[in-house]
SEKOL-394503 format. One record per residue: residue number from 1; x, y, z of N, C-alpha, C in turn. Coordinates in pm, whole numbers, plus 32768, in hexadecimal, padded with zeros to 4 digits. Example, Ala and Ser with C-alpha at 12.3 -4.5 7.8 and 13.67 -1.06 7.14 Angstrom:
2
REC   pos   n_c1   n_c2   n_c3   ca_c1   ca_c2   ca_c3   c_c1   c_c2   c_c3
REC     1   8527   7DC7   830C    84CE    7E3E    830C   8528   7EB6   830C
REC     2   8505   7F1F   82C4    8557    7F96    82CA   850A   8003   8313
end
This chain:
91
REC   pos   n_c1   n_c2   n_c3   ca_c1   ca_c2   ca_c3   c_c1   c_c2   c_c3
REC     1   4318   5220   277A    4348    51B7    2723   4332   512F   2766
REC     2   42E4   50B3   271D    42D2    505E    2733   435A   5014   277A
REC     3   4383   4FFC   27FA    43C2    4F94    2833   43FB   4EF6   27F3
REC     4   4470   4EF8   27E6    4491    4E33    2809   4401   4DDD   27F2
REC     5   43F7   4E18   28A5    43B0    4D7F    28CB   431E   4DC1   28A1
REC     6   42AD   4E25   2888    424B    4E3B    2833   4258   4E04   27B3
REC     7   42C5   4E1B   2743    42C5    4DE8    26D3   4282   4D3D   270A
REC     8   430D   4CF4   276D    42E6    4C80    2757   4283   4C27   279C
REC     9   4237   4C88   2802    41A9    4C4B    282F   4153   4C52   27CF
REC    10   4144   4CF4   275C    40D4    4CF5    2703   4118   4C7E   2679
REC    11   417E   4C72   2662    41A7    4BEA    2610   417F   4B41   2654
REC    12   4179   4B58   26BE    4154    4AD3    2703   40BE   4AB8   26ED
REC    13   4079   4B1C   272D    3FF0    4B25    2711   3FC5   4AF7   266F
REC    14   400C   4B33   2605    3FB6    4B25    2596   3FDC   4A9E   2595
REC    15   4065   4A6D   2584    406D    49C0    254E   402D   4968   259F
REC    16   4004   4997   2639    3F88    4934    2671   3F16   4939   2653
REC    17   3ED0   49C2   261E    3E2C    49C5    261F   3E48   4960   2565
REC    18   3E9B   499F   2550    3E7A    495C    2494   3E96   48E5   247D
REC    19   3EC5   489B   24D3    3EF8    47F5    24D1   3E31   47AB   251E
REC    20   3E01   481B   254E    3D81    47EF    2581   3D22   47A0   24FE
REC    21   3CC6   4737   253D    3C77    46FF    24C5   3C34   4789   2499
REC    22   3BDB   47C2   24FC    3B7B    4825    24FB   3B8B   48B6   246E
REC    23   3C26   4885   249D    3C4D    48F6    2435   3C82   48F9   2398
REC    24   3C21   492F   2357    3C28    4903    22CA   3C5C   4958   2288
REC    25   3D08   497C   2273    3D53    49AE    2215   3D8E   4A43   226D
REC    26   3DB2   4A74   220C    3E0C    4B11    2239   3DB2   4B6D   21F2
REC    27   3D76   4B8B   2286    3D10    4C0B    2247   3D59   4C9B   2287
REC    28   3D8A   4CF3   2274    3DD7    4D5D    229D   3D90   4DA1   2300
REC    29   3D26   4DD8   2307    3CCE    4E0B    2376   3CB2   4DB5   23F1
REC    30   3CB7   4D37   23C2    3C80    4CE1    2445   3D2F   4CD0   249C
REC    31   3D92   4CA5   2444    3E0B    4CB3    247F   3E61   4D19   24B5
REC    32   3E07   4DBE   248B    3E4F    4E10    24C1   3DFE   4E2D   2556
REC    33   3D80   4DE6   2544    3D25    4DFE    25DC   3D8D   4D6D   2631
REC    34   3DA8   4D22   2626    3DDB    4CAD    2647   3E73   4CF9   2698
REC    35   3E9C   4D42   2642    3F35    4D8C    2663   3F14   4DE3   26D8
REC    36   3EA1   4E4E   26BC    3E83    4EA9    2703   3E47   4E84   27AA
REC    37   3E17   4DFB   27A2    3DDB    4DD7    2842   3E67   4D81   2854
REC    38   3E98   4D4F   2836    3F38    4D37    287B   3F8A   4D9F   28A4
REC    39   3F89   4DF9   2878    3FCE    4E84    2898   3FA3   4EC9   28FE
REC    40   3F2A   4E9C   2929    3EC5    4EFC    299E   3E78   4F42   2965
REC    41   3E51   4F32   28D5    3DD3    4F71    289E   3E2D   4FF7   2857
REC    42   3ECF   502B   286C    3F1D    5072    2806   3F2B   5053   27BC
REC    43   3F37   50C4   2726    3F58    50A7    26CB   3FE6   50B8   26AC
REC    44   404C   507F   26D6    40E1    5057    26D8   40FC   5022   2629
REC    45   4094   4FD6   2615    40D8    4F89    2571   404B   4FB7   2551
REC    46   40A8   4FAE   24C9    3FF3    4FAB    2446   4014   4F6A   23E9
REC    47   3FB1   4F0E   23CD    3FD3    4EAD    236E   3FA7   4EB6   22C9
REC    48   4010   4E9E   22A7    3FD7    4ED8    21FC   3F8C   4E5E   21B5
REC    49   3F5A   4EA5   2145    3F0F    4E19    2103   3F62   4D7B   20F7
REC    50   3FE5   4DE3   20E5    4026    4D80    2093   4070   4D0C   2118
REC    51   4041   4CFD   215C    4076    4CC8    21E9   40EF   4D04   2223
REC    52   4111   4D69   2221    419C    4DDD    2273   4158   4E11   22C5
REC    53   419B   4DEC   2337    4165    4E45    23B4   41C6   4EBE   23BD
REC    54   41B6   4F32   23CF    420F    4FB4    23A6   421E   5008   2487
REC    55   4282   502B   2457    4280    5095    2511   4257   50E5   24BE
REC    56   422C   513A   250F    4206    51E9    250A   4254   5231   24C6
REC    57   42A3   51F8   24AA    4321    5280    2432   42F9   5234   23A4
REC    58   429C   51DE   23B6    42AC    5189    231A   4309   512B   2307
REC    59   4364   511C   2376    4398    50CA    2335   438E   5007   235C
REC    60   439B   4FC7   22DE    434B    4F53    2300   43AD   4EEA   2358
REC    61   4367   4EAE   239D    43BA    4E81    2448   4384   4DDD   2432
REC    62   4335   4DAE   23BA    434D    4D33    23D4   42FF   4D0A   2343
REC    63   42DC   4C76   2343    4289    4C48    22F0   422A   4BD2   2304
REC    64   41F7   4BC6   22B2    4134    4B4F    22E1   413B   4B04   2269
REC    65   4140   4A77   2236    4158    4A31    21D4   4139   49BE   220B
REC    66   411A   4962   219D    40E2    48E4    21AE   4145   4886   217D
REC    67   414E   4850   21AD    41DF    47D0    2199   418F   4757   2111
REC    68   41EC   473B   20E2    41C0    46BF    2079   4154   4668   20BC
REC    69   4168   463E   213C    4123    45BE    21A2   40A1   4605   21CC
REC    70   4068   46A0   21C1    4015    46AA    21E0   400A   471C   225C
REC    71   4043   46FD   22C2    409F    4752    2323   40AF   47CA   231A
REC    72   4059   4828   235D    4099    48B7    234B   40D4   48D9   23BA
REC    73   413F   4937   2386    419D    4971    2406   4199   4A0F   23C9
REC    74   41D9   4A41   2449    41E7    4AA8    246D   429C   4AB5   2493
REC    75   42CF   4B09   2444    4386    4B1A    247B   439F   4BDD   2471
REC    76   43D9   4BD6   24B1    4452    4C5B    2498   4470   4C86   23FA
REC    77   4487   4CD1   23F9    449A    4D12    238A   453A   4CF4   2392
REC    78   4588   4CC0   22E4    4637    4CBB    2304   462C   4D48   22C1
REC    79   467A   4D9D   2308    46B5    4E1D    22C5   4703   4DFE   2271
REC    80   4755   4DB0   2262    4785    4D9A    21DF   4755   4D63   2147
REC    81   46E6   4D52   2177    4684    4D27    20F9   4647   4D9E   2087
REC    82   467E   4D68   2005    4640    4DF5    1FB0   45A6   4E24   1FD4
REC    83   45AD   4EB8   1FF1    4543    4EE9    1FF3   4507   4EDD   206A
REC    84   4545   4EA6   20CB    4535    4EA5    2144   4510   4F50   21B9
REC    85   4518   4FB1   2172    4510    5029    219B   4490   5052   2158
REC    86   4450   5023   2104    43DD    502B    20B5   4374   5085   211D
REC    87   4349   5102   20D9    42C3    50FA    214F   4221   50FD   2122
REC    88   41CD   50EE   217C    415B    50BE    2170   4120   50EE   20F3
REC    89   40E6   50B0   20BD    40BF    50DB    2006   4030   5159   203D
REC    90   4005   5186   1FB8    3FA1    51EB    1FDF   3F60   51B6   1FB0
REC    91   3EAB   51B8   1FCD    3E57    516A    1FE3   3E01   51C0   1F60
end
């Protein structure tokens, strides 16, 4: 099971590479390779289309969204948020 501090190095990682000029939008494959070389090249999170990064049980541990200003971040998942237990959709 993905760790604390894994969740929040592979959350750190995405809101820095995607705030990059270079980087043009939320492409899910390029951000789950982005997650995966912060981790040491494990796959700890997987990131769904829909920007949810999920642990290994499915269940989703954070979120990827773009702020009104432009700004994308990366946060924790609130467990108290509906649907917050949601797991990874089938492809």
């Amino acid at each position: 099971m993905a760790s604390d501090v894994e969740i929040e190095r592979g959350l750190e990682a995405v809101t820095a590479a995607l705030n990059e000029p270079e980087f043009d939008g939320f492409d899910p494959r390029r951000v789950q390779e982005l997650v995966d070389a912060a981790l040491g090249g494990e796959r700890w999170l997987i990131v769904d289309p829909g920007g949810g990064p999920h642990d290994e049980s499915a269940r989703r541990v954070g979120a990827i969204r773009r702020t009104p200003s432009g700004e994308w971040i990366a946060e924790r998942q609130n467990p108290a948020a509906a649907r917050s237990e949601v797991s990874i959709p089938a492809d």
